[in-house]
C-alpha positions as CSV (number, residue, x, y, z in Angstrom):
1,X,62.6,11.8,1.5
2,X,65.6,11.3,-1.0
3,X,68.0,9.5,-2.5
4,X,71.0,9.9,-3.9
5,X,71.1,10.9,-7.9
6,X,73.5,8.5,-9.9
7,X,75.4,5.1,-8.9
8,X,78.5,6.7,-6.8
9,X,78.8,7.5,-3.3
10,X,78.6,10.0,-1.0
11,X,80.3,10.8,1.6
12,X,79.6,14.0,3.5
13,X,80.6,15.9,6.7
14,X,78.2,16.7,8.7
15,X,77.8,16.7,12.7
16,X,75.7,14.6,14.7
17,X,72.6,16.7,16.9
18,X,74.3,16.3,20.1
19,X,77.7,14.8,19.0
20,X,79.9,16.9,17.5
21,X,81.6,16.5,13.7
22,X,80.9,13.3,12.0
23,X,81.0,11.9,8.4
24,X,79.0,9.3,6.7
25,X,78.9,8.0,3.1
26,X,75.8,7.6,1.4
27,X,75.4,5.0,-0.6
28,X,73.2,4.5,-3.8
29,X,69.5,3.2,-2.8
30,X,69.8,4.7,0.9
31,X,66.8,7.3,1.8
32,X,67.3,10.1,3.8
33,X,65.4,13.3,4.7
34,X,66.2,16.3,2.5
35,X,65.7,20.3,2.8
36,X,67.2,22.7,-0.1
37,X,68.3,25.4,1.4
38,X,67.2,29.2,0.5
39,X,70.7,30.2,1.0
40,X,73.0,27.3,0.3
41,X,73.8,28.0,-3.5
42,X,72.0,24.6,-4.4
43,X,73.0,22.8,-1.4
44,X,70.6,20.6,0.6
45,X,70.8,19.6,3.6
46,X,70.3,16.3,4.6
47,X,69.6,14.1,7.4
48,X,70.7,10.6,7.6
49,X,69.1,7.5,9.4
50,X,72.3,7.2,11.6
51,X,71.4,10.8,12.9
52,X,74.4,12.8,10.9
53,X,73.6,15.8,9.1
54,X,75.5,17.6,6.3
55,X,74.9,19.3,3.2
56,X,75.5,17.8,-0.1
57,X,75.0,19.6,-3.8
58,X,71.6,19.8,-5.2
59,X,72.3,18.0,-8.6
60,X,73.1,14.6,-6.2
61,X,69.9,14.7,-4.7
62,X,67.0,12.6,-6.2
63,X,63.6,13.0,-4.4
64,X,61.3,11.0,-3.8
65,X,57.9,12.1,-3.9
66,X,55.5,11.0,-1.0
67,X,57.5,8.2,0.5
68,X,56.9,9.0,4.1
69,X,59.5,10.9,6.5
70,X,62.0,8.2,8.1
71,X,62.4,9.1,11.9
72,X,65.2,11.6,13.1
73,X,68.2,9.7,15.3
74,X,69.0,11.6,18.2
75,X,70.7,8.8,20.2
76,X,73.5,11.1,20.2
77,X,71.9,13.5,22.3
78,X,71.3,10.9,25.4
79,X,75.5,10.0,25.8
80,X,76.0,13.7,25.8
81,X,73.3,14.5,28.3
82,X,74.6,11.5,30.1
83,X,78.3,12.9,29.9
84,X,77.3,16.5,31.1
85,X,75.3,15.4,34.0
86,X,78.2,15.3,36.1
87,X,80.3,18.6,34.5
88,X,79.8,21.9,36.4
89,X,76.5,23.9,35.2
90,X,78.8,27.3,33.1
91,X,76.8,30.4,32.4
92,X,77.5,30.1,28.7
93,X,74.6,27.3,29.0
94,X,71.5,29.1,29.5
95,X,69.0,26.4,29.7
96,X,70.6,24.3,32.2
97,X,72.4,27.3,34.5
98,X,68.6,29.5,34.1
99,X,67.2,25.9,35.3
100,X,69.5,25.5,38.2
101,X,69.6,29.3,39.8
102,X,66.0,30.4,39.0
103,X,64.1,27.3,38.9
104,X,64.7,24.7,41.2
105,X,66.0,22.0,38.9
106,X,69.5,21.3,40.1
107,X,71.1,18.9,37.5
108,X,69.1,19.4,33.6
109,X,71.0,16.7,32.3
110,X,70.1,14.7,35.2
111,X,66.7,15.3,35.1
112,X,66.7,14.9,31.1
113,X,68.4,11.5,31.7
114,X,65.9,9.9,34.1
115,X,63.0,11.4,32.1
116,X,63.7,10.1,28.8
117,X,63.8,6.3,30.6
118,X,60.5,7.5,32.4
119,X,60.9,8.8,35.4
120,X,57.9,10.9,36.3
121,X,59.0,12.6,38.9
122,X,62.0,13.9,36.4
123,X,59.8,14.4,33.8
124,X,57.6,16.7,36.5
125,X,60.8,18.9,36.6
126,X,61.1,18.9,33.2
127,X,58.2,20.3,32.6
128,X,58.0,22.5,35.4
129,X,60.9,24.7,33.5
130,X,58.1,25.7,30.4
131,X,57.9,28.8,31.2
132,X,61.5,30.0,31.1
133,X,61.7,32.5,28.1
134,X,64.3,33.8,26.1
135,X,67.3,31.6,25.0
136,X,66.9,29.3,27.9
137,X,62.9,29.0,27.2
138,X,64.4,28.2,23.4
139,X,66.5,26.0,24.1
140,X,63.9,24.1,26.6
141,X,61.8,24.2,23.8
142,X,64.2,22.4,21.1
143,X,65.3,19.6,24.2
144,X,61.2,19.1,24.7
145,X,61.6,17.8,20.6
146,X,65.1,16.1,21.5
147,X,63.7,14.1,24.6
148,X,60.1,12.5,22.6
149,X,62.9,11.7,20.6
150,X,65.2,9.9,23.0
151,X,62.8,8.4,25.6
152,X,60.7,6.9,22.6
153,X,57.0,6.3,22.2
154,X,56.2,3.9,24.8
155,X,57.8,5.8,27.5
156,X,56.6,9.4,26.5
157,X,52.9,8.3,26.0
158,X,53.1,7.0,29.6
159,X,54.8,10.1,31.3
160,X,51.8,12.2,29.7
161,X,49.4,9.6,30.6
162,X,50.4,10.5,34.1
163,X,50.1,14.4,33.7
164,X,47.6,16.7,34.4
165,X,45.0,17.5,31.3
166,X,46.3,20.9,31.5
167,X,49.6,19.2,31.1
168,X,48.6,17.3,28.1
169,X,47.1,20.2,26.4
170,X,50.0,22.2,26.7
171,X,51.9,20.0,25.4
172,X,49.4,19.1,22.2
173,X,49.6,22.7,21.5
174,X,52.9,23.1,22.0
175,X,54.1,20.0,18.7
176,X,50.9,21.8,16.7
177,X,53.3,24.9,16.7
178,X,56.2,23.7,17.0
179,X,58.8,24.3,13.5
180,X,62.1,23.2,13.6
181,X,64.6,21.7,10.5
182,X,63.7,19.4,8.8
183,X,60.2,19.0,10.1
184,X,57.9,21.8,9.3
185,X,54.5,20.1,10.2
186,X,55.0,18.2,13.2
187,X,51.8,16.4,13.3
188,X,51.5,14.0,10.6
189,X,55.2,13.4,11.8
190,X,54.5,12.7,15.5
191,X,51.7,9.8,14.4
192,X,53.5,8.2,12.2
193,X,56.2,7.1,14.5
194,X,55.0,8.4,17.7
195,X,51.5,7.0,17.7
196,X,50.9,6.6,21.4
197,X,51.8,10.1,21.8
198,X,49.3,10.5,18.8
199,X,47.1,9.4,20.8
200,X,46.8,11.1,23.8
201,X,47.6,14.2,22.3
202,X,45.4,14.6,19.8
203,X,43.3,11.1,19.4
204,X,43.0,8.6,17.0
């Protein structure tokens, strides 16, 4: 977590996760998550409780040792799934067109949609697609994240609580490994502010 160094805002422009380009101003006292970046010149990146994302120089950022990760926005992501839902499935996306020709799942936005408001037959479909591979099994994998996200604790500890054990252990091993900006260890992470999930996961 950070802040911003010195009195003045900040206002970046950044992009939302699902959204498109978006700008924000950061104002003194607000936390945010933070991530220098290798190659940025002294950039980090940062992402804001509001669920924008931009980079901002280095020399503005004070951190904030051991104050615990706020929780990523991805509200974004649920309006755009719910706006491509009814668009034509195109070849340039992979997940959704690999889900739809080789897989059985006619509509991915569809079934993202009625999974993340806990549909379990949805969620069935969703999970029947784990085994897709290349870009489409990456992209599956990064919407998996999106979609804990989205549907919220309550209503992804219950859709697992329904699954299989096999299920649940899959997907236990699958947040263990899973890396992606700006949370490296997604563990700690998932029980602070996904508890429930915690729980059935990996216990108390």
């Amino acid at each position: 977590m950070a802040t911003i160094n010195g009195q003045d805002e900040y206002t970046i422009s950044g992009s939302t996760e699902c959204g498109g380009e978006a700008t924000s101003t950061i104002k003194p006292g607000e936390r945010f998550i933070a991530r220098e970046l290798s190659h940025g010149e002294g950039h980090w990146e940062v992402y804001l409780k509001s669920g924008i994302s931009g980079n901002i120089p280095g020399n503005r950022i004070r951190v904030l040792p051991g104050e615990p990760l706020a929780k990523l926005n991805f509200a974004s992501c649920k309006k755009e799934w719910r706006k491509l839902q009814s668009q034509r499935i195109k070849t340039t996306d992979p997940v959704a067109y690999s889900a739809k020709k080789y897989h059985r799942v006619a509509n991915y936005y569809k079934t993202l949609v009625q999974a993340s408001e806990g549909d379990a037959k949805a969620f069935a479909q969703f999970n029947s697609l784990f085994h897709m591979d290349g870009e489409a099994g990456e992209g599956h994998e990064e919407t998996t994240w999106v979609l804990l996200h989205v549907a919220g604790d309550d209503t992804f500890a219950k859709l697992l609580a329904g699954q299989s054990s096999g299920v649940r252990e899959g997907y236990a091993a699958f947040f263990a490994g899973f890396e992606i900006p700006p949370i490296s260890n997604p563990k700690p992470y998932i029980k602070l502010h996904f508890p429930k999930t915690y729980a059935i996961l990996y216990g108390r």
